[in-house]
N, C-alpha and C positions, 0 to 999 in steps of 0.2 A: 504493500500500500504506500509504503514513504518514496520508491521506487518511479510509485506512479504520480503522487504528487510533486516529486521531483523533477519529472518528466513535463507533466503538465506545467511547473513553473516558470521551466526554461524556453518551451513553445510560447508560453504569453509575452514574454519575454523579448524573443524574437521577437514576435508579429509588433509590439509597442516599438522597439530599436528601427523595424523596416520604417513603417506609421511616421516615427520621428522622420527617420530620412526623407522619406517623401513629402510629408508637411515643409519639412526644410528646405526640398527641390523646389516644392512650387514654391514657397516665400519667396525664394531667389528670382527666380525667375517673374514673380509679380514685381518684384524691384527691377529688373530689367530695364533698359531702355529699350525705344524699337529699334534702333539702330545695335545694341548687342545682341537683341534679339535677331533681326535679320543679319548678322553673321553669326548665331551659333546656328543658323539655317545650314549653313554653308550650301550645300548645291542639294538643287529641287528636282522633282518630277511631276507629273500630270498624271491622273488617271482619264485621259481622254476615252471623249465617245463613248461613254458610260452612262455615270448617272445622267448626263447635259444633255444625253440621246431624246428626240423629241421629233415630230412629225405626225401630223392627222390621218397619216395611214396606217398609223399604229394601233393595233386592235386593244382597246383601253380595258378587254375584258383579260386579258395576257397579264392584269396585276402589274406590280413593281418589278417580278424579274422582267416580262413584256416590255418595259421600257429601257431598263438594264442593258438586254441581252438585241435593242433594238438594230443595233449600230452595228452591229459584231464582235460585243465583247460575250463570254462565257460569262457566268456569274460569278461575282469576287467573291474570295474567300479568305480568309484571316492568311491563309500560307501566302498566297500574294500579296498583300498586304508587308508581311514580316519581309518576302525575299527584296522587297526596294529600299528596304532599311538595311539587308543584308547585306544589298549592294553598295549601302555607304551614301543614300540618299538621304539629308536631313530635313528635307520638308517634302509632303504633298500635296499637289493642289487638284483639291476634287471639287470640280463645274458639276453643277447640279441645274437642270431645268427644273423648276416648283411647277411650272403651272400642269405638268401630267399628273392626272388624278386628282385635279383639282375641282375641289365641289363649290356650291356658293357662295357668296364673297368672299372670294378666294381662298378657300379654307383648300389648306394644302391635307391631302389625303394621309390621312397619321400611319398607315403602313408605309408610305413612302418618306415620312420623317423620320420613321424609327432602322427605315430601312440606311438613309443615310448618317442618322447618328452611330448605327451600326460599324458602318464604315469607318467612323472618327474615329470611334471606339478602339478598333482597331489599330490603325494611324497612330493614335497618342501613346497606346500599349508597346505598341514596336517602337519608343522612342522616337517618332521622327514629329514634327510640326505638322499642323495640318490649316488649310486655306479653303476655307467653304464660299462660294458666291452666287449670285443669283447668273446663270451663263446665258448665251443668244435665248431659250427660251422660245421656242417655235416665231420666233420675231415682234412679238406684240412692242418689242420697246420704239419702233417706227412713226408710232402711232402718238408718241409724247410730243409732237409739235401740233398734232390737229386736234388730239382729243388730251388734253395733259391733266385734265384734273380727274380723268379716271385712271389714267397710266399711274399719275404717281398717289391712287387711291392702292392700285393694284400694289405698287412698290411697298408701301407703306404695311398693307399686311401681309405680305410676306415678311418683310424683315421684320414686323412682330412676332409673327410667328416662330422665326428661326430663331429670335433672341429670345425667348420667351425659353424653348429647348435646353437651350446651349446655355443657358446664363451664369450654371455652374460650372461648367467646364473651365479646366485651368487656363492659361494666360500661354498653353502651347496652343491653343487653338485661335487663327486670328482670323477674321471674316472681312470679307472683299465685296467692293460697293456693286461693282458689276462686273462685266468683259470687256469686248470690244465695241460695244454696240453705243458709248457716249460719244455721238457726234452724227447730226443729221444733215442728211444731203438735200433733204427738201428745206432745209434753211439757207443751208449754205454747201456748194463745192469747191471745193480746196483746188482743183482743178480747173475753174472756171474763169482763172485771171480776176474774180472781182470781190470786193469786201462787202460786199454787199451781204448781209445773212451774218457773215462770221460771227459776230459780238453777243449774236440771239443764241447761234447754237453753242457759242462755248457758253453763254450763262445760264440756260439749259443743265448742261453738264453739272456746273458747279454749284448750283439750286440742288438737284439729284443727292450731290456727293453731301452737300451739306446737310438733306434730310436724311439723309443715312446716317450719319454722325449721331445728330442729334435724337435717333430712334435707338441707336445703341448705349447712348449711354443713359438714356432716361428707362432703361428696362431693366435697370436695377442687378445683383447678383456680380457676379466679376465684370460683365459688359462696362458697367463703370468706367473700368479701367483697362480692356482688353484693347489688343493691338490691333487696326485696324489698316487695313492695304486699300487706296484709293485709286480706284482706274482712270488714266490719263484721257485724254483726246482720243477716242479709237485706238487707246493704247499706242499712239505712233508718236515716236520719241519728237520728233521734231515741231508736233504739233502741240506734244508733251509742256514741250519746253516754249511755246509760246506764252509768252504775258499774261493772255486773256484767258489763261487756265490758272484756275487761282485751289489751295490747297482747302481744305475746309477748318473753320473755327474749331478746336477741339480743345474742350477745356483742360486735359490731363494731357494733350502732345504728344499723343500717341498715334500719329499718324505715318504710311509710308506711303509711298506712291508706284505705282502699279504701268509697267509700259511691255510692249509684244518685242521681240526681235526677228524680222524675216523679210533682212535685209542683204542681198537684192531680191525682191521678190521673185523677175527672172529664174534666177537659182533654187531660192527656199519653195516656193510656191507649185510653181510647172515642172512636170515630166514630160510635154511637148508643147510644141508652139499653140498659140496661142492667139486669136485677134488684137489681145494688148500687147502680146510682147512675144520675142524669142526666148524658147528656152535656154538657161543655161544651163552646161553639163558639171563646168568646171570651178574651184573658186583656190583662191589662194596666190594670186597672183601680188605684186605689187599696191598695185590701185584697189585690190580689192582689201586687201589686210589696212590699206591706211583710213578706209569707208566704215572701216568697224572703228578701228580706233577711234575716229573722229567723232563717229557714236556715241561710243562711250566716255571719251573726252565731255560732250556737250550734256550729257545725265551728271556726270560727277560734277562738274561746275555748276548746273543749273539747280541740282538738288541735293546731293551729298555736302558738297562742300557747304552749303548752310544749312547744315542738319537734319537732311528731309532723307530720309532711308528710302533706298530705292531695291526694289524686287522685279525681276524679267521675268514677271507671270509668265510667259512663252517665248520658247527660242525654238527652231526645229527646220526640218528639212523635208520634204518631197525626196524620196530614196530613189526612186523610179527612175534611169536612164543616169545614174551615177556612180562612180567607183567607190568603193568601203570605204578609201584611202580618202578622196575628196570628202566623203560624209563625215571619215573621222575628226581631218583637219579643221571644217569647218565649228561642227559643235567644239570641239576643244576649244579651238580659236577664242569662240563666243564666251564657252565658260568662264575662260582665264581671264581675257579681257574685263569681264564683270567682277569675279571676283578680287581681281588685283585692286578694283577700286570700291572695295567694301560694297558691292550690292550681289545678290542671290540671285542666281540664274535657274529658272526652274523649266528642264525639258520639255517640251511639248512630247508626249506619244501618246497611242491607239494602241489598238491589240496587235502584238506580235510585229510590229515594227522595230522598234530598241528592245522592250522588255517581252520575253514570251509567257503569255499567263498562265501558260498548260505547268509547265518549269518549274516554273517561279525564278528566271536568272534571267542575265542579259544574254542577247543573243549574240551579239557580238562581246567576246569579252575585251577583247583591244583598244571597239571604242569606248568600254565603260572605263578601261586602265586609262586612257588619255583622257575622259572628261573629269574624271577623279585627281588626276594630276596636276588641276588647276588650282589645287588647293597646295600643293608643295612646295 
């Protein structure tokens, strides 16, 4: 009997010592800033075309795997989950479309919430960071210049929603205002020679980014204080970095900002020509390595260097009509580049493109060894 209460002492014992430790984990980490927090990121991944899978020819009676399993992915499972942490990735960022399964005013279908808190779950278990946001979304955000006070009615309770979930989760969990989709062309084209529109849709954008703010941290629970990723102009750096994109009011400065990298499009984009453009096969030339730099030159001046933490929600490639050798240079390139100047570059992939989900590992291990090496 003294045997077993001896036994039993030492197990409570334990379990109180781990408890400590991990109280202690997160404290640390709620002290945090975002900027240490986005390098203990260090290098990111996507679970593309997954949960953000969406389309009105999706048969809505197929449930959450139905949407899941829409796009081509198998359904996740905790083992792929763990192997991208395996791989030495420290954050994931999983695009979520809300509006599948969604019932009346907007009430997001709670299998498909629990289905994606499952995911976190996950995610935050295998140590790595995780980035939830609201993604394209079958497109309805188009619709915010002609009908706006029902888009950002719809905005609004979604992100109750999600914050309402998530409001206990630790401070590894940071949430993303949108995608790509803040910048309208039925205001303004960037491509049209004329300023005419620009001012409406970038204060568009930055109305958006600042009711997002303000919806996270009035939801009480860690959101208070939780780190938040704000998406740029269409995520396109250079629009990024324009003036008329303004960062949002956060009372605790806990903001970063959010831009794509698939530059040159040419290259990133197409595996054949194209109406807008020629494919390119190749990249790594001269002119092409000083096009990144200069890139990442105008992030780090424009937002790092005065404190504004910067994360490459997506960086990636079109693999189709390219050598391994170009694919690898490229991503490397991107990585390194980013991280030398303290921002988080988080891969874009699908199923079985970079990571194979049958596996669970990279499928190339060469290019994992060289996007890992950005960190050296």
């Amino acid at each position: 009997m003294k045997i077993k209460k001896t036994a039993a002492f030492l197990l409570a014992s334990i379990v109180l010592i781990l408890s400590a430790c991990n109280n202690g984990k997160a404290d640390k980490e709620a002290e945090m800033t975002t900027a240490q927090i986005v390098r203990d990121m260090g290098l990111g991944i996507n679970l593309g075309n997954t949960l953000e899978s969406c389309g009105n020819w999706i048969n809505p009676d197929g449930g959450v795997k139905g949407y899941e399993t829409a796009w081509g992915s198998p359904q996740i499972t905790e083992e792929m989950i763990k192997g991208y942490a395996e791989c030495g990735f420290g954050v994931l960022r999983i695009p979520v479309a809300w509006s599948n399964l969604m019932g009346e005013d907007y009430t997001i279908n709670p299998d498909y919430m629990a289905r994606v808190k499952e995911i976190t779950d996950w995610t935050l278990e295998s140590g790595m960071y995780a980035i939830v946001n609201i993604h394209y979304d079958n497109g309805w955000w188009t619709k915010f210049p002609t009908d706006k006070d029902e888009c950002m009615k719809k905005y609004v309770r979604i992100w109750e929603q999600i914050t309402e979930n998530f409001k206990d989760y630790d401070h590894r969990l940071m949430f993303e205002s949108l995608n790509e989709e803040g910048g309208w062309e039925s205001l303004w084209n960037r491509y049209s020679g004329k300023e005419e529109g620009k001012a409406d849709s970038f204060a568009l954008l930055n109305e958006i980014n600042q009711k997002f703010v303000d919806i996270v941290r009035d939801s009480g629970g860690n959101n208070k204080t939780r780190h938040l990723l704000i998406a740029g102009y269409n995520t396109d750096i250079d629009l990024t970095c324009d003036s008329l994109f303004e960062m949002p009011d956060d009372p605790v400065s806990r903001c970063a900002v959010s831009v794509h990298y698939y530059t040159p499009s040419t290259f990133c984009i197409l595996e054949a020509d194209a109406d807008w453009g020629k494919a390119k096969t190749d990249w790594g030339s001269d002119k092409d390595k000083a096009e990144l730099t200069k890139n990442m030159d105008k992030l780090k001046e424009t937002f790092v260097d005065k404190g504004i933490p910067v994360i490459i929600g997506e960086y990636g490639v079109a693999v189709k009509n390219k050598t391994p050798e170009t694919v690898r240079l490229f991503l490397s390139s991107v990585a390194k580049e980013a991280y030398d100047r303290q921002m988080c570059p988080v891969l874009w992939d699908v199923t079985d493109v970079f990571y194979n989900r049958t596996d669970c590992g990279f499928k190339d291990e060469q290019l994992l060894k060289d996007i890992m090496s950005a960190k050296e």
